[in-house]
N, CA, C and O of each residue as an XYZ file, in Angstrom:
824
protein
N     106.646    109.940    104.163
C     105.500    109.039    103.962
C     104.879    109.279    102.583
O     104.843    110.413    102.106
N     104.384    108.192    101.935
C     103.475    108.412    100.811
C     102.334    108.228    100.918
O     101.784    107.144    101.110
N     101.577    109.840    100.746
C     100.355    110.045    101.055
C      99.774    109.158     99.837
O     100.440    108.545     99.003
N      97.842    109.269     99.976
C      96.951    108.564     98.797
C      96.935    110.097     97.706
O      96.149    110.342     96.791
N      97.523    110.524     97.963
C      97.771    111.696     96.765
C      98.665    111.127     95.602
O      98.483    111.432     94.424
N      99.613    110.304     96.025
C     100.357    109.987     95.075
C      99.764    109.274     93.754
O     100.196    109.362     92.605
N      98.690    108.566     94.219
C      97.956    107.288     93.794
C      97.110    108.287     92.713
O      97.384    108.225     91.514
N      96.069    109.210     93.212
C      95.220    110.399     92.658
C      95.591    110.421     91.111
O      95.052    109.724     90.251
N      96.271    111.038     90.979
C      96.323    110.938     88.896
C      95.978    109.755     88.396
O      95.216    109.593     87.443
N      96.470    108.991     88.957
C      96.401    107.739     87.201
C      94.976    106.715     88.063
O      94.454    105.729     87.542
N      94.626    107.244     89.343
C      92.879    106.577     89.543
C      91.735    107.814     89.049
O      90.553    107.636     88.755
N      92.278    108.728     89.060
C      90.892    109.689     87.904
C      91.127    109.803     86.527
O      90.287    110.291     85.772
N      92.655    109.213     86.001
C      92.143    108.920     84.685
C      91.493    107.728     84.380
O      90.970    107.477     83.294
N      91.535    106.916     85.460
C      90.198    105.558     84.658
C      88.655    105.545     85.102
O      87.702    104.819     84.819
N      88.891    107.053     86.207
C      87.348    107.294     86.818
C      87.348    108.655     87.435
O      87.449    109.035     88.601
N      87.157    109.468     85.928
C      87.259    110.716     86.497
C      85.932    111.590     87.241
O      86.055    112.659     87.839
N      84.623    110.814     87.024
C      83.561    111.479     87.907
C      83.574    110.815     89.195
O      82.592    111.195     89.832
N      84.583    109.609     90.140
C      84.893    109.157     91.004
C      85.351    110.810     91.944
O      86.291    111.517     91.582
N      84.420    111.146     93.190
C      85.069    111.329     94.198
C      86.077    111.256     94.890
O      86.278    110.160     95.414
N      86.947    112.229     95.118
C      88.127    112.340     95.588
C      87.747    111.216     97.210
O      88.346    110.159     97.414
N      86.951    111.633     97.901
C      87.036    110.547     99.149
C      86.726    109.331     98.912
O      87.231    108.444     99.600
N      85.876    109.047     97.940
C      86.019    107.750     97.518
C      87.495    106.674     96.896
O      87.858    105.514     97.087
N      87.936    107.708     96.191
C      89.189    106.904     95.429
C      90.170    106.821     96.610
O      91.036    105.950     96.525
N      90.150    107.928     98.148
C      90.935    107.639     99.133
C      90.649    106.380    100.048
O      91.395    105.477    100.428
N      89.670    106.566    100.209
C      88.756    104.930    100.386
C      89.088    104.057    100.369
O      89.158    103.199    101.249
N      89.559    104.074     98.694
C      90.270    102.622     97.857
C      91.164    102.592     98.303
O      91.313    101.723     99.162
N      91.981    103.252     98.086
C      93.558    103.585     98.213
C      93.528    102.314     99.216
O      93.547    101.104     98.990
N      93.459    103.300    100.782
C      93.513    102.946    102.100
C      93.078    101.328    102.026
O      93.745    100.394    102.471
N      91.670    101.235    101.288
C      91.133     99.648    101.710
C      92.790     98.606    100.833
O      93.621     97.863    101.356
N      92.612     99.069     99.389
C      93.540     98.291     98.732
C      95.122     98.005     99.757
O      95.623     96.919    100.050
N      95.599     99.386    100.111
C      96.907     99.046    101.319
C      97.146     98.392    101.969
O      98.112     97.637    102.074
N      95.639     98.688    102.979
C      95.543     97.329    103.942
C      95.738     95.643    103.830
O      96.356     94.815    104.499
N      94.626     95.567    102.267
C      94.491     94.272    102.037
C      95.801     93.981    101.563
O      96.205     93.070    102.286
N      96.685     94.274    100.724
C      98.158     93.704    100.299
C      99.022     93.986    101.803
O      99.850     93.079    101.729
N      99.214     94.462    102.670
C      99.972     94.503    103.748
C      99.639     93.637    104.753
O     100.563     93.374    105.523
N      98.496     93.074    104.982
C      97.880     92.121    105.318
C      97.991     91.282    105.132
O      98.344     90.586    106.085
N      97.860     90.804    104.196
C      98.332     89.541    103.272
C      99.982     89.410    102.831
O     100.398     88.268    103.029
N     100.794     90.158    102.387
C     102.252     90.198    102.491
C     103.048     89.987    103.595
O     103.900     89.125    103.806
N     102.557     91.105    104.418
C     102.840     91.759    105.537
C     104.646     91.955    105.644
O     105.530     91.582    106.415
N     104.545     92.834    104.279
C     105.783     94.142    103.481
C     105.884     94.865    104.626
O     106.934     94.731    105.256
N     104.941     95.698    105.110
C     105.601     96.513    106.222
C     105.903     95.978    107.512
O     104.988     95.695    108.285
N     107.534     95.754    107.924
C     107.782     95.224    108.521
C     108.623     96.238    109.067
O     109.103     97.051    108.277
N     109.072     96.397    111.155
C     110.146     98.321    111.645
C     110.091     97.104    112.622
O     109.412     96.089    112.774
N     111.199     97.751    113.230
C     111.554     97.979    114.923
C     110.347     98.577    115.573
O     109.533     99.127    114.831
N     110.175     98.550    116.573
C     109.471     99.559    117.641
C     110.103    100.594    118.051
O     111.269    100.212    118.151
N     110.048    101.634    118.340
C     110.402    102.102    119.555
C     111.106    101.312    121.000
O     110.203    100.941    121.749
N     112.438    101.003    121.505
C     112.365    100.992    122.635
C     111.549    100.657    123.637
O     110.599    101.331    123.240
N     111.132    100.136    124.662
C     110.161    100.410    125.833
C     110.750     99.846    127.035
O     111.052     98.656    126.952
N     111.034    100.583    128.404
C     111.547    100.431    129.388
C     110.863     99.812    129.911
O     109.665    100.094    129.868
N     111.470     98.327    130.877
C     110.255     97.754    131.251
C     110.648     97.642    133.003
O     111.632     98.371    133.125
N     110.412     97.237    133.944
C     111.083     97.764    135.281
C     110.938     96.394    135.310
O     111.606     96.145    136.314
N     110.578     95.446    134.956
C     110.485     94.308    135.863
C     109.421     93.862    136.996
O     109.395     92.720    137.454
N     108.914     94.462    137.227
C     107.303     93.941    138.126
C     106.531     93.019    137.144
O     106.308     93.305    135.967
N     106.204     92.032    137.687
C     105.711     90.834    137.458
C     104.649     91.199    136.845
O     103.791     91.896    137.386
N     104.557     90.670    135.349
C     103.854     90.924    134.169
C     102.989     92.262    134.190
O     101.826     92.123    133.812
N     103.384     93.523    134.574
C     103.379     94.373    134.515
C     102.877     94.943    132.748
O     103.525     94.829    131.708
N     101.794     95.425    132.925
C     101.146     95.465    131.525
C     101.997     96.861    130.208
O     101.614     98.011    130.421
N     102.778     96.726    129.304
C     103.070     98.207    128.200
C     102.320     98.411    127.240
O     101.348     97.656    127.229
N     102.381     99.222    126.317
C     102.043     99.660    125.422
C     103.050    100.183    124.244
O     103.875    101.095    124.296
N     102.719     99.326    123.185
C     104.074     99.361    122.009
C     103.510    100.926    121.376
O     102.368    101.374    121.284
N     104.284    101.264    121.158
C     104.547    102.473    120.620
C     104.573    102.383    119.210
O     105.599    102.010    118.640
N     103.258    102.773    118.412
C     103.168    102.431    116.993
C     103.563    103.950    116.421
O     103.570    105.089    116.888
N     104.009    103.079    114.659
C     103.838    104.191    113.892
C     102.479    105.064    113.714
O     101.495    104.450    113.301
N     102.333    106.640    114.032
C     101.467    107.180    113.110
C     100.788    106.331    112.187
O     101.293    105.640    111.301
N      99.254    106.495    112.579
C      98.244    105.598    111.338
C      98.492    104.205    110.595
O      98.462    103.677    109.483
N      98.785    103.934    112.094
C      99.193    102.370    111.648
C      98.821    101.356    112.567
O      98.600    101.888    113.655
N      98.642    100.025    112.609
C      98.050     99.245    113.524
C      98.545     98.337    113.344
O      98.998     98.129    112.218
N      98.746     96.955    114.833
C     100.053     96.301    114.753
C      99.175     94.825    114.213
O      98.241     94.455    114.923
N      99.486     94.091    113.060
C      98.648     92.876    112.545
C      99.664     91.716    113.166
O      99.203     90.620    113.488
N     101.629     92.150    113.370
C     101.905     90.655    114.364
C     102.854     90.684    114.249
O     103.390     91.125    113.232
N     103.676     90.071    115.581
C     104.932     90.285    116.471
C     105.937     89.625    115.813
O     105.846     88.517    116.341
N     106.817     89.548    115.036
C     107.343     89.167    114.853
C     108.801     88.350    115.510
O     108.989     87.136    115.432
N     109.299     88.876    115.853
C     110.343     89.008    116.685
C     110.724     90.108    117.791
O     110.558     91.318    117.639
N     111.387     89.348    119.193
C     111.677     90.616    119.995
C     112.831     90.024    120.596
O     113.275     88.877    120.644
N     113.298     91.479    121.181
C     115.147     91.425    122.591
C     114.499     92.129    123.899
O     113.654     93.001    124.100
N     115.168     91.463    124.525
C     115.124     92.368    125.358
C     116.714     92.813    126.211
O     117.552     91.978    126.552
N     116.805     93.956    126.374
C     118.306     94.707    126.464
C     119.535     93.590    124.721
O     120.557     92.959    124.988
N     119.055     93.694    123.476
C     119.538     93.403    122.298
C     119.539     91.855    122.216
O     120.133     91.249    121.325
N     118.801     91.231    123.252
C     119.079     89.718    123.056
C     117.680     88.818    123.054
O     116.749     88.695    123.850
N     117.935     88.370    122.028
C     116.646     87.859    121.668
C     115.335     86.682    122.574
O     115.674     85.520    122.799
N     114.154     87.099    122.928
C     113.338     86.468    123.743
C     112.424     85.863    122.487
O     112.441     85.981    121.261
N     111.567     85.103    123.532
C     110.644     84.388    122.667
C     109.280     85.247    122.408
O     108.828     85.926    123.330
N     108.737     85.213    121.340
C     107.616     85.900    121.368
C     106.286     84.093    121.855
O     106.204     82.922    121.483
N     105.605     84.974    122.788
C     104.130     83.838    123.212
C     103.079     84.055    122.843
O     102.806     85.233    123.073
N     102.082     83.398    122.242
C     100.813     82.972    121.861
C     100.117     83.049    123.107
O     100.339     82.104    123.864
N      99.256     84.017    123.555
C      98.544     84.386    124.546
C      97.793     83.171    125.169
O      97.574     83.151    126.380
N      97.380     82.112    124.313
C      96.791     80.997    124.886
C      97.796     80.008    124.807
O      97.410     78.869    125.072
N      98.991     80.150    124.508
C     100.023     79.128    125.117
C     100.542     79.567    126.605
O     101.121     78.628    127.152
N     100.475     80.900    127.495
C     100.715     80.545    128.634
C     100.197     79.558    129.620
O      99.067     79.159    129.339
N     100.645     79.132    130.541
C     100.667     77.996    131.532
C      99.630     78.737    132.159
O      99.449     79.918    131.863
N      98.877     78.096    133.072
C      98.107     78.287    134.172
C      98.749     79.329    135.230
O      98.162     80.361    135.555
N      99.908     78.984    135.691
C     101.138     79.622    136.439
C     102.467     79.943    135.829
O     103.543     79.362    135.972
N     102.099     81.188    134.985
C     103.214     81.700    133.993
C     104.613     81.890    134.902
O     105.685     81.294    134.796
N     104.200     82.947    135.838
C     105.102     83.377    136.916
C     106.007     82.365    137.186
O     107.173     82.672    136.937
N     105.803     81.133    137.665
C     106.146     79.695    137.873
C     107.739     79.701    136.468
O     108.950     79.485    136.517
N     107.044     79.964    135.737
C     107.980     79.506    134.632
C     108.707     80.495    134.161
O     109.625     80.250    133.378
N     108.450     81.637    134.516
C     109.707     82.596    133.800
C     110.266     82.677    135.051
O     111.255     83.408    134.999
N     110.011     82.127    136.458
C     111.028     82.314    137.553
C     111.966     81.288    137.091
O     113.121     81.292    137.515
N     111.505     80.298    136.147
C     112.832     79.225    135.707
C     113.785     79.538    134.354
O     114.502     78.720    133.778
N     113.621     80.718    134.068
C     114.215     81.386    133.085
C     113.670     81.370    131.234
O     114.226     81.192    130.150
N     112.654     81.589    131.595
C     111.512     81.491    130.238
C     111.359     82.611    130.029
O     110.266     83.088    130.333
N     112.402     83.489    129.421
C     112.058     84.822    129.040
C     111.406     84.763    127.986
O     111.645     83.955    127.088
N     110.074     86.017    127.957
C     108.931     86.049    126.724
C     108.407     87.437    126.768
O     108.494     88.393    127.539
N     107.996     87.247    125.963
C     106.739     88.735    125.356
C     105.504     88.167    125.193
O     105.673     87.134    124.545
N     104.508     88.302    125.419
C     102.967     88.414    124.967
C     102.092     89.206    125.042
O     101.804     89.800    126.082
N     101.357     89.389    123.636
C     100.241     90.245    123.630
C      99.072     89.969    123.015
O      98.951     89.554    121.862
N      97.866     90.293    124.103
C      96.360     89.479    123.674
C      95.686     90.445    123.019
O      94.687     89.937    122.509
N      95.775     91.801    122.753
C      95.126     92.644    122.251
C      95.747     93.163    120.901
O      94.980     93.584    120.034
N      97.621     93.143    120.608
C      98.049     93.242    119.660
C      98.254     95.049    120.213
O      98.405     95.826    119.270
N      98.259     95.454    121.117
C      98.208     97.076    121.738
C      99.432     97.086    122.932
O     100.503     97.632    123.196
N      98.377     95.973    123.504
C     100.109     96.153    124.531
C     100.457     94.626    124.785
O      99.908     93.568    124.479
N     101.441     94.920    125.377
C     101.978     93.436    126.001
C     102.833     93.447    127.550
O     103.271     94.422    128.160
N     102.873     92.249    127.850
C     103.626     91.889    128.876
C     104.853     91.356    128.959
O     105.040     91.233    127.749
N     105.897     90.917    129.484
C     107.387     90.094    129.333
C     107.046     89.395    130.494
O     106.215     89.670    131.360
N     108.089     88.109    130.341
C     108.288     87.635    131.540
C     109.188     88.102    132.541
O     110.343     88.414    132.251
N     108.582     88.196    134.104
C     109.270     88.637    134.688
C     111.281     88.814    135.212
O     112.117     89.644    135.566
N     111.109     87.447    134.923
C     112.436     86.674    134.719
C     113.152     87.011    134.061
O     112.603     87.104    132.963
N     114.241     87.318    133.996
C     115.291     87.003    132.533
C     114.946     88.065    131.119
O     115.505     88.078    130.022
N     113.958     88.801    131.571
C     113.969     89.710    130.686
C     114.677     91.167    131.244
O     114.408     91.614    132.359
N     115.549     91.787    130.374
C     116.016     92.681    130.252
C     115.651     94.085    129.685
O     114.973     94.050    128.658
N     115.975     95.296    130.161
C     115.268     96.503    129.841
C     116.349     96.823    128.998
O     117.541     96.793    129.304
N     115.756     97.192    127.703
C     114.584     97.865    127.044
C     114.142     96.630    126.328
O     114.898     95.670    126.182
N     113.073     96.653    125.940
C     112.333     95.405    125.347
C     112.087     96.118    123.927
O     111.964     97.341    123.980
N     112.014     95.615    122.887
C     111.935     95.962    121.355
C     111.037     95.248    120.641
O     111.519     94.120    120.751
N     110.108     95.136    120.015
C     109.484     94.374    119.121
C     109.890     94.814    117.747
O     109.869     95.990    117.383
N     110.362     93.529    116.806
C     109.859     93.561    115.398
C     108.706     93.103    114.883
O     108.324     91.936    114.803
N     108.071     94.288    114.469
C     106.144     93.735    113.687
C     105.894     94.017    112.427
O     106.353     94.950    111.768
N     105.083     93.111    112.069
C     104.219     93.609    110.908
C     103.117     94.688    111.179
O     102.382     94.501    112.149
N     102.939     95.806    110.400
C     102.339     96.525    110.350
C     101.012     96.608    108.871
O     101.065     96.260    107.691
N     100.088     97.157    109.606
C      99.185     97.849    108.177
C      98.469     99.154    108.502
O      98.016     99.341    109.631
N      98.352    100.126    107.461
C      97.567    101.222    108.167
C      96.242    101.219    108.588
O      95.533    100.619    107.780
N      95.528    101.741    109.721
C      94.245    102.237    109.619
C      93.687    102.303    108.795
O      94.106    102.391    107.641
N      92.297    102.275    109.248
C      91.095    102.684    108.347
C      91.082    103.859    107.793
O      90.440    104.154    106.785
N      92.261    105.061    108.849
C      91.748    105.905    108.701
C      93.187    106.811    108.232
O      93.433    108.017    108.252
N      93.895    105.741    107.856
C      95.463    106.553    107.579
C      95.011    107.200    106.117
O      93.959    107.190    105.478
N      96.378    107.787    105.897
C      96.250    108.753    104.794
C      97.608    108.687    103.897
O      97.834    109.382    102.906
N      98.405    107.761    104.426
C      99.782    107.327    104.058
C     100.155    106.128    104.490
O      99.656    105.514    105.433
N     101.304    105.688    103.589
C     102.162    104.535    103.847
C     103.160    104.849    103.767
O     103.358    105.814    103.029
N     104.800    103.982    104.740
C     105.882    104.477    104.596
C     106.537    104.567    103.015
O     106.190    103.722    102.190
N     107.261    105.372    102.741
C     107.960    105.450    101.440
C     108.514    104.150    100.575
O     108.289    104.003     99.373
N     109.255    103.259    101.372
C     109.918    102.367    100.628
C     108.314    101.429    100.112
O     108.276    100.867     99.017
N     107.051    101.396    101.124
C     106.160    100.606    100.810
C     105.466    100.929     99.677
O     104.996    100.172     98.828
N     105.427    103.055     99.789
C     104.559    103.315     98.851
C     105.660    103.176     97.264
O     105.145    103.353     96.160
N     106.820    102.921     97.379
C     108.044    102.788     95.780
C     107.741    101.440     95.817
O     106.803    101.323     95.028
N     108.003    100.335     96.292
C     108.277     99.253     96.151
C     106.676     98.776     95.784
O     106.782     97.820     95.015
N     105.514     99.017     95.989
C     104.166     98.577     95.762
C     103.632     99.110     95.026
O     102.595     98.536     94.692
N     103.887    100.327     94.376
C     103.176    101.479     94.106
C     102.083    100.785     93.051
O     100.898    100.877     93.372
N     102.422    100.084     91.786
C     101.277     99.405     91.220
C     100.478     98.536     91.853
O      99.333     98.596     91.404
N     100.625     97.684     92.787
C      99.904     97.086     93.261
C      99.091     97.235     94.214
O      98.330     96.333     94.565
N      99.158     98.919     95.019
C      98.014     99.330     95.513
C      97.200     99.868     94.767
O      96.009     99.900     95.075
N      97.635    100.372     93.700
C      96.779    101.431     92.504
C      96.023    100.189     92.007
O      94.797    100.254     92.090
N      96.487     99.226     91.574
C      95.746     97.710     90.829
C      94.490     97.801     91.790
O      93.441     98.150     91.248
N      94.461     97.514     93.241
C      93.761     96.668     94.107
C      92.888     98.072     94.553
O      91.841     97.694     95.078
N      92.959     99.399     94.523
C      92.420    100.530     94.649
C      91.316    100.597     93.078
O      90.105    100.804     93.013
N      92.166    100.373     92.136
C      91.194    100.235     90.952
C      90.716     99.133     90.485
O      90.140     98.962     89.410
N      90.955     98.386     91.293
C      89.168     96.973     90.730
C      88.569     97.664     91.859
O      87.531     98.018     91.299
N      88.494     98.004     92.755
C      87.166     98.018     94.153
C      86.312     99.560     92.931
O      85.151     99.513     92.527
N      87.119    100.495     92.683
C      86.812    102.023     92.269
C      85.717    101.149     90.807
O      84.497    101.210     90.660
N      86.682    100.464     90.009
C      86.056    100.173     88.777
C      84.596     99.159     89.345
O      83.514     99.268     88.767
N      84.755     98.402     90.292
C      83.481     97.336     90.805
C      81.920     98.348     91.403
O      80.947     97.820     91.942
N      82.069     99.912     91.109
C      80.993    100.299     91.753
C      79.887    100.541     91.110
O      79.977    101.595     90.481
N      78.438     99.789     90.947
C      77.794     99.622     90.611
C      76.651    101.329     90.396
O      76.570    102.187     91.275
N      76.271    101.365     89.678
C      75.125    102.623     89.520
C      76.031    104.063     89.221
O      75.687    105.202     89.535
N      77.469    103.594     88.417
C      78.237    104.847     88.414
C      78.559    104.862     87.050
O      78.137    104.009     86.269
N      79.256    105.752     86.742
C      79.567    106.059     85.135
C      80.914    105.325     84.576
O      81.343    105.181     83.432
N      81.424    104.905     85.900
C      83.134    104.163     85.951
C      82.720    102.658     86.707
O      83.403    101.965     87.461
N      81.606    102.489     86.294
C      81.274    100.996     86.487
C      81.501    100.290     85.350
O      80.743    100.337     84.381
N      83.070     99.258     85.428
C      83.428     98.781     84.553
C      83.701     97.573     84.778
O      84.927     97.474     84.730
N      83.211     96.543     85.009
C      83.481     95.151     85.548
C      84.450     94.297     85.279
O      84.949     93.403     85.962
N      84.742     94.813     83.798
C      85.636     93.281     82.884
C      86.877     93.759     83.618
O      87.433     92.934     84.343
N      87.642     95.594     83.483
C      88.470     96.244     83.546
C      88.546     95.662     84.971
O      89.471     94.895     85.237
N      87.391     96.064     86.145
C      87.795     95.474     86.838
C      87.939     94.309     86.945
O      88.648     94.094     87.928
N      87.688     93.543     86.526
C      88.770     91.796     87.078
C      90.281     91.946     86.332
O      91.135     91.299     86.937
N      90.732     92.587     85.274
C      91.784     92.574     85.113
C      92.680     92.748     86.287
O      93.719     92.215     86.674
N      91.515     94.146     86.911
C      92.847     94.915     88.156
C      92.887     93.815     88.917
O      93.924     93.484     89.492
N      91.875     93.194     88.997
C      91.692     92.399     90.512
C      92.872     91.237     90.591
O      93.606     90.918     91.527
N      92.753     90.684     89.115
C      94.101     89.460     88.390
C      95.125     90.087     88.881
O      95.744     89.349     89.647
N      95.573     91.106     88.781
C      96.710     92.087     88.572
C      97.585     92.173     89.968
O      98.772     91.935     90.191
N      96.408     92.650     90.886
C      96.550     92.837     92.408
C      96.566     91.439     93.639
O      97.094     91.392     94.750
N      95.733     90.372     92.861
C      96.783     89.039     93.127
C      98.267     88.815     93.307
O      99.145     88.730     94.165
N      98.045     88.767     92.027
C      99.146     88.782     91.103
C     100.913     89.350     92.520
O     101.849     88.867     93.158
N     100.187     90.697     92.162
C     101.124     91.453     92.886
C     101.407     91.086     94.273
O     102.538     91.233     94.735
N     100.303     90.550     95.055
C      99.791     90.294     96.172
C     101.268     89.054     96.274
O     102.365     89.119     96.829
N     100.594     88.017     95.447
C     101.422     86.430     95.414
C     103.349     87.169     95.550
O     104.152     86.576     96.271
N     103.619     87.979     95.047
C     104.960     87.775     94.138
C     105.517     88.792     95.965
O     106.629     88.757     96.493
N     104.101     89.650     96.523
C     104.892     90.627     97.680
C     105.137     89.568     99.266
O     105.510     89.837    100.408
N     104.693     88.292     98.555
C     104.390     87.838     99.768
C     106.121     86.476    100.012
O     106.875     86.039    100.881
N     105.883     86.409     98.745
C     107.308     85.729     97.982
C     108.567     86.609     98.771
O     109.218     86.265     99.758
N     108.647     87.688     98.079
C     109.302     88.789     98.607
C     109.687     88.459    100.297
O     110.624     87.817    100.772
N     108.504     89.211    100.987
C     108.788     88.959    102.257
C     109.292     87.559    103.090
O     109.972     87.525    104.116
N     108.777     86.499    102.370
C     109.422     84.971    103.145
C     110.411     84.736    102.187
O     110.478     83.512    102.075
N     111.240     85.288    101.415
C     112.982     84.821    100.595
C     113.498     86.310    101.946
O     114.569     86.041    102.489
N     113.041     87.286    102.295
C     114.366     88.175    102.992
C     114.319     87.712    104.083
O     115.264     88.042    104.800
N     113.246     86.764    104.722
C     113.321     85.891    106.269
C     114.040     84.590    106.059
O     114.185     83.959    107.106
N     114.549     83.999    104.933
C     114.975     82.565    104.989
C     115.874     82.281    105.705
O     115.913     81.233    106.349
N     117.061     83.475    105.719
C     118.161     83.260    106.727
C     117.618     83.535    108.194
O     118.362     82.908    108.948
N     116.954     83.989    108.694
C     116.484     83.832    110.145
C     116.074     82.791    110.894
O     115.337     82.087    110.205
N     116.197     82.393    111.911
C     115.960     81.469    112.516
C     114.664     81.561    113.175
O     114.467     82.506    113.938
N     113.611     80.553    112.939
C     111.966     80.442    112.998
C     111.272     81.087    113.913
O     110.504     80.128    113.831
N     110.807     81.736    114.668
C     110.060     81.821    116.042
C     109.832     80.346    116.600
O     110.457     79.655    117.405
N     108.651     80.144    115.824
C     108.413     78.907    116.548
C     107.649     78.824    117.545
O     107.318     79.924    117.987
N     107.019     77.478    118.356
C     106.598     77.752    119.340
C     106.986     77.603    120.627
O     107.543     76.545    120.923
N     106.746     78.773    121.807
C     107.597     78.666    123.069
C     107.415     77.590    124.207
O     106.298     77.517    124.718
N     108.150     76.970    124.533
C     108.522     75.744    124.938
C     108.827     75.727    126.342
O     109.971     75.489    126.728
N     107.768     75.992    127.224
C     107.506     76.116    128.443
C     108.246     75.117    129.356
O     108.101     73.927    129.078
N     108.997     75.433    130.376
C     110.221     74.654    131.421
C     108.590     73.952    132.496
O     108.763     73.246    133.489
């Protein structure tokens, strides 16, 4: 993992009476907001055994200091189900995955349910991820592949603080241009390596 240590040198040379918990602060806020908006960090789950009892409630198994922002895709036993929009189930869901409407849904983004039907054990989610408020790292390829553009979006918030000695406004809008910038081109990124996939879409109740 790449801790906000990595980031540390080149944010106290543009604000070196900046607080070490403050510039972690940034770090963390800046991560979030480009992973959020990209949504670059993209894993497998963990596995999760599901027995089959009728919408029987799980719990996805996240990365360490990380929180799930959206489902991308899921299998269940390697074959692909539909992911559901919590307010697209039917009145009488049960009804419809007894007609072979295999699905996943989750209203909290913590856990979820499958349809009873036609779903197969082990169930898998692919998600987008972003860290906590309160993480202290991002995975490696996120922290190589981004590395300026969290430091950009960490240093306009650091440079935007008013009543400090590294209150630099202009500098900051450069970063802020910068971390757009970066923002636009990570988001590019992520929808050209999905083009060959076939859409989610929405699930289309029997």
């Amino acid at each position: 993992m790449a801790s906000w240590d990595n980031w540390l040198p080149e944010l106290q040379l543009v604000a070196p009476a900046a607080p070490v918990p403050l510039i972690y602060q940034c770090i963390n806020r800046a991560a979030r907001s480009f992973l959020r908006q990209t949504r670059a960090w993209q894993e497998w789950l963990e596995p999760v055994e599901v027995t089959g009892e009728a919408f029987k409630e799980y719990t996805f198994d996240l990365p360490q200091g990380s929180e799930l922002l959206r489902i991308e895709r899921a299998t269940g036993d390697g074959r692909p189900i539909s992911v559901a929009n919590g307010r697209d189930l039917p009145s009488d869901p049960w009804r419809h995955s007894q007609r072979g409407c295999a699905y996943l849904v989750s209203t909290d983004l913590r856990n979820f349910t499958v349809g009873a039907s036609g779903v197969s054990s082990p169930v898998q989610a692919y998600v987008s991820l972003v860290p906590t408020t309160r993480a202290t790292s991002v995975p490696d390829t996120v922290g190589t592949l981004y590395h300026e553009a969290i430091r950009d979006g960490a240093k306009a918030e650091l440079l935007n603080t008013p009543g400090t000695t590294y209150y630099l406004p202009d500098q900051a809008a450069v970063a802020v241009a910068l971390f757009q910038r970066a923002i636009d081109r990570g988001s590019t990124d992520v929808w050209r390596s999905s083009t060959g996939r076939v859409s989610r879409g929405r699930t289309r109740w029997l």
